[in-house]
Structure formats: structure tokens, C-alpha cells
C-alpha positions as CSV (number, residue, x, y, z in Angstrom):
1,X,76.1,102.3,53.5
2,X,74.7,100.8,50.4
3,X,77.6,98.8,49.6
4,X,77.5,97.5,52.8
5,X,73.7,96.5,52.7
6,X,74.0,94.9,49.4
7,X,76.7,92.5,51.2
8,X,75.2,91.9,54.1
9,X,71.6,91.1,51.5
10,X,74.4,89.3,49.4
11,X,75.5,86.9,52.0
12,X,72.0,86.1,53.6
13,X,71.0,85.1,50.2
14,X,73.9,82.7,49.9
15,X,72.5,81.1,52.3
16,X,68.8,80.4,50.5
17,X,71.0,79.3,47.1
18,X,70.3,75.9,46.5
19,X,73.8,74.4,46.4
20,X,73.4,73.1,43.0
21,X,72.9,76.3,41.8
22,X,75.6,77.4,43.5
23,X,78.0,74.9,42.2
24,X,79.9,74.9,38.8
25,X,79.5,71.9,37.0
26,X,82.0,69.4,36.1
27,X,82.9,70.1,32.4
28,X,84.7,72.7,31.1
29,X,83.3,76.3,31.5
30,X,82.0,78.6,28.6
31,X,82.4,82.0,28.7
32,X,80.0,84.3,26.6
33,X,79.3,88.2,25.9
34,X,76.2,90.1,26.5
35,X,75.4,93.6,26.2
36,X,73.7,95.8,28.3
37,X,73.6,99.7,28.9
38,X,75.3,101.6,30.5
39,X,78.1,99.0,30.8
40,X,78.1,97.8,27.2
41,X,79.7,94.2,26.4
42,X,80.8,92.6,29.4
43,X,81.6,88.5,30.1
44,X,78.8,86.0,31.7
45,X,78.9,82.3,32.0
46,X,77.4,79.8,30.2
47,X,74.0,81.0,31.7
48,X,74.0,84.4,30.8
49,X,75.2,85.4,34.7
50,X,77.3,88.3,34.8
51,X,81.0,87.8,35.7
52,X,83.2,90.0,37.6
53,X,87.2,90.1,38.7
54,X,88.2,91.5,42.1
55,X,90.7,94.6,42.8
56,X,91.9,92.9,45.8
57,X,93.5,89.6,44.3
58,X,97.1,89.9,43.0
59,X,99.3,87.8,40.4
60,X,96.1,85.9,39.5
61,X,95.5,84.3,42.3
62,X,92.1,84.4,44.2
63,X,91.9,86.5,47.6
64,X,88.3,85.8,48.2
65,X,88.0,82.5,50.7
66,X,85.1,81.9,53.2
67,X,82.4,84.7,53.8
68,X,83.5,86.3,50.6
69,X,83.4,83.1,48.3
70,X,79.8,82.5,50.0
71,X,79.2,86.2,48.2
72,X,81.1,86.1,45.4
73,X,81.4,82.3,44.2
74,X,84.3,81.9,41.7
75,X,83.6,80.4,38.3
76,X,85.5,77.0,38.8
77,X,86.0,74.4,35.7
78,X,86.6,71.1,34.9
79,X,88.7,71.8,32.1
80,X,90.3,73.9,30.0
81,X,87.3,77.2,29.7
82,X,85.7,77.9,26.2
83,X,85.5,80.8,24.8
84,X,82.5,82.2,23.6
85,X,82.2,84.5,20.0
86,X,83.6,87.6,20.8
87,X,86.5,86.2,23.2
88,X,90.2,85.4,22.8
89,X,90.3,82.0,24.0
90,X,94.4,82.7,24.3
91,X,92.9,84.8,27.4
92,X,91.5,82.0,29.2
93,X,92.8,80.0,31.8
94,X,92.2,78.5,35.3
95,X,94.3,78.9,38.9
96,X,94.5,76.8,41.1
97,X,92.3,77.4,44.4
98,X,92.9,76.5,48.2
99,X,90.6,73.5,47.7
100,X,92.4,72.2,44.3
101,X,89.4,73.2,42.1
102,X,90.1,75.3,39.2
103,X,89.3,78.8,38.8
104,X,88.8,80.2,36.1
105,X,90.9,83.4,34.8
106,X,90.3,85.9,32.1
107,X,93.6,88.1,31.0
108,X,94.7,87.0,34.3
109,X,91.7,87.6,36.5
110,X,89.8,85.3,38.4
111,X,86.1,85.6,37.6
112,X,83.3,85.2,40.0
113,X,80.1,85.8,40.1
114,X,77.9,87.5,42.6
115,X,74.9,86.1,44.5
116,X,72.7,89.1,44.0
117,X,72.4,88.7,40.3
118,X,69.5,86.9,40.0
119,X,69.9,85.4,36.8
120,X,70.7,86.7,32.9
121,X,70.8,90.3,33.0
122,X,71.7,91.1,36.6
123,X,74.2,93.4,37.2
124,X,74.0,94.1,41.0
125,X,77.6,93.4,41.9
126,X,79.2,96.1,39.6
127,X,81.2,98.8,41.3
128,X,80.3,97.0,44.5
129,X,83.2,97.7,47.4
130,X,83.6,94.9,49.9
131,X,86.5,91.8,51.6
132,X,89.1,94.4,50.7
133,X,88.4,95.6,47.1
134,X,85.8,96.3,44.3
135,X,84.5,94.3,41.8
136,X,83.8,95.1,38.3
137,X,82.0,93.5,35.2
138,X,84.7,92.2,33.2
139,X,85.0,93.6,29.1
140,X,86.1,91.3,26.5
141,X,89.4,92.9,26.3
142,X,89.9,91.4,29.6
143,X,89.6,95.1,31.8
144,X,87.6,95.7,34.6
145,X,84.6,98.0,33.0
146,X,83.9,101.2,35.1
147,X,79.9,102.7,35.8
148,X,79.0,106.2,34.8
């Protein structure tokens, strides 16, 4: 029931997002490591946000379309990503998406981030079930990082 709340909140605050927030920006995106317990390291953007990869997509390609992008909005770039200290930059990548931008991929996953987390620190989407799958914070061996 909580998971499904927190999706239902997650969506409805989609919608108050101002779309600039929302959208990546044209140059290439960094990827960084932060800290925080319980989780330990885990991957954010450039702005501190957490990023997560999704159980339900497959071969590295991106499940989440529609409703579930408006939840989860993938980390898109405008060239090749840059990794942050901490990273293996031989683990970064993009996929194409439906709409030809490029999203980026971390060992393979595509990384989104979740509309909950409001801001640096925010770690609302972890462990979160929903559009077929879980998410999980992503580690900077490229694994999906598991709650207590």
C-alpha cells in the first residue's frame, strides 16, 4: 500500500515539476558519488540527485515510457556522460530512447531519477516496486544497492 501511495504522490508531483527541472540539459551528463547511511555510496547526477536503474528493463534498454517516465525521468545526455571521482568511466554509456534522446547507462543500466527526491540527499525511490519492477540506488560498482 505504501509503494503504491508513494507512486500515486510520485506522479501528481510530476505534474507541479517545472519542466526545466524536469529536463536534462544539453551537454554531456556527469555522474558523481555520495554517501549516505544505510545505503552507503551510491551514483547521483551532476546535482547531487540520487540515481536509480529499474529491474524491469532488459539488455539495456529502457522499459519505462509514458506514466512511468513522468515518475521516474531517465537521465538523458548530450554526449558522451562523465564520470565523476570514484567511477569507471569505461562503465558509462547512453541507449538510445523511443524519442532519439540518449539515455544514459551505468554497467549497462539505464539510470533515472525519481520525482520524489526532492533534491541532494533524497532517497525516496529506493526499494520502491512499481510499472513492473523495483528500483534501486545504483553502487559505483554498477549493482543495484539493496535496504536493510
Amino acid at each position: 500500500m505504501k509503494v503504491a501511495i508513494a507512486l500515486m504522490a510520485g506522479l501528481a508531483a510530476a505534474a507541479t515539476i517545472p519542466h526545466a527541472a524536469r529536463a536534462q540539459a544539453a551537454g554531456a551528463a556527469k555522474i558523481e558519488v555520495k554517501q549516505k547511511a544505510p545505503y552507503g555510496k551510491y551514483l547521483t547526477d551532476a546535482s547531487g540527485r540520487a540515481l536509480y536503474l529499474f529491474t524491469a528493463d532488459a539488455s539495456g534498454n529502457s522499459s519505462c515510457y509514458e506514466a512511468c517516465a513522468q515518475a521516474w525521468p531517465p537521465l538523458t545526455s548530450g554526449g558522451h556522460p562523465v564520470a565523476g571521482t570514484g567511477l569507471q568511466s569505461g562503465k558509462l554509456s547512453t541507449v538510445a530512447r523511443k524519442d532519439g534522446t540518449q539515455q544514459v547507462t551505468y554497467g549497462g543500466a539505464p539510470l533515472y531519477r525519481f520525482v520524489r527526491d526532492h533534491g541532494p540527499g533524497t532517497v525516496a525511490g529506493e526499494e520502491v516496486k512499481g510499472f513492473g519492477g523495483t528500483w534501486y540506488l545504483v553502487s559505483p560498482s554498477g549493482g543495484k544497492i539493496e535496504g536493510d
